[in-house]
C-alpha positions, 0 to 999 in steps of 0.5 A: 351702649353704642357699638364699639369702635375699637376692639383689641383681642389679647393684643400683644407687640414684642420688639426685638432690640439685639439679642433681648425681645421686649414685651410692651404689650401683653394682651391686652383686650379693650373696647372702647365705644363709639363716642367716648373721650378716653385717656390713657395713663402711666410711667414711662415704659407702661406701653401707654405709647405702644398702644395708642400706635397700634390703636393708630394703625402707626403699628401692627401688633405680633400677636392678637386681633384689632377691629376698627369699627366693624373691620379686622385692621390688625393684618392689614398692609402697609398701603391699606393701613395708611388708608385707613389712617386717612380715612377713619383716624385724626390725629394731634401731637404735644409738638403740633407738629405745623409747617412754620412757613404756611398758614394756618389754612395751608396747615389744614389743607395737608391730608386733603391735598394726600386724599387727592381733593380739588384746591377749592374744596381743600380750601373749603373744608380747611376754612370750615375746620378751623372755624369749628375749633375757633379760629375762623379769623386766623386762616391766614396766621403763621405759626409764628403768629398764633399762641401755643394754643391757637397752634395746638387748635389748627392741629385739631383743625388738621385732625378734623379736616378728613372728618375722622370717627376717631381723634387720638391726641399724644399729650395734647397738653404737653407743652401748653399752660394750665389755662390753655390746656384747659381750653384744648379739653374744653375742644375735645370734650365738645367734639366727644358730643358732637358725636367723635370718639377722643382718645388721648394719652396724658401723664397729668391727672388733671387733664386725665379728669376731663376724659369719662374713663381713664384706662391706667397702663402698667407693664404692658397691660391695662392695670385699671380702667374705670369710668367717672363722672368728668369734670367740665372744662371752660370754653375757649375765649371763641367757643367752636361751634361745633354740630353733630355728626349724623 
């Protein structure tokens, strides 16, 4: 096995909503390595969010340690976990989340412009990342313009663009159609081989069958984590092309 590239120790986040504190999480300890594609399932309330914000550097756990690679990222500031965000994590959301008066390009090119980076090689490495996902000939598309699945490949595009070691997907699948959200898994699963750790969470079993380990929350706390042979998605109608990471 590779070295883990995330590490929680007896995590546990409370919130307090008036007078009630609420436990979503309740120590939960987890490795996950490098280059695994994950999902994470369960009802409504399970923790199942909580713990990706927190494996997202979106929140800071009350209690318990997080590694992030080789770097304890649980005590982190404000300012150092935005870094770190930008720096080692991607991220893709069930509402795309796109500017509908940009193109697609200009959609990518977002987290490199907040990195400080020169328009040109913006311009260069947003053109490349929508390449990679198959969409080389839609860089200058609205939102309008592209199907669901287009969209929710130039967010994949946008997650790649800062060449993160890490994806966390939030329903990826969400608002897309069985065909297309198998096209979208078939990009994961691509990108898991080419050498990124995929982590996503989803209430479908169906999709869940693509991931190689499928960790279920219950109330706060990892009710069961087992590991099986994945199912093979199909390739989108333009296949990425997608190297591997060195």
């Amino acid at each position: 096995m590779s070295q883990p590239i995330i590490r929680l120790e007896e995590i546990c986040k409370v919130y307090q909503m008036g007078d009630v504190e609420v436990h979503a999480l309740r120590g939960v300890t987890l490795c996950i390595e490098a280059q695994e594609l994950v999902a994470i399932m369960g009802a409504s309330g399970s923790g199942k969010s909580t713990l990706m914000n927190v494996i997202g550097c979106l929140d800071r756990p009350s209690s318990g340690r997080y590694f992030l690679g080789d770097r304890e990222v649980s005590r982190l500031g404000r300012n150092e976990l935005a870094e770190v965000r930008n720096r080692t994590l991607g991220f893709v959301f069930q509402s795309f989340n796109l500017l509908s008066r940009t193109s697609a390009l200009e959609n990518v090119e977002l987290p490199l412009i907040y990195a400080g980076m020169s328009a040109r090689e913006r311009r260069q490495r947003a053109a490349a990342a929508l390449t990679r996902v198959g969409l080389g000939s839609r860089l200058n598309h609205h939102p309008s313009q592209l199907s669901g699945g287009q969209q929710q490949r130039v967010a994949i595009a946008r997650a790649l663009v800062n060449e993160p070691s890490v994806i966390l997907a939030d329903e990826p699948t969400g608002n897309l159609d069985s065909k297309t959200s198998v096209e979208v898994m078939s990009i994961f699963q691509e990108l898991q081989r080419s050498g990124i750790t995929v982590v996503l969470v989803t209430h479908e079993p169906d999709i869940a069958a693509y991931a190689e380990r499928i960790l279920v929350m219950r109330d706060g706390q990892v009710q069961s984590d087992e590991r099986h042979r994945p199912a093979r998605a199909a390739a989108p109608e333009k296949a990425p092309v997608l190297e591997r990471r060195q």
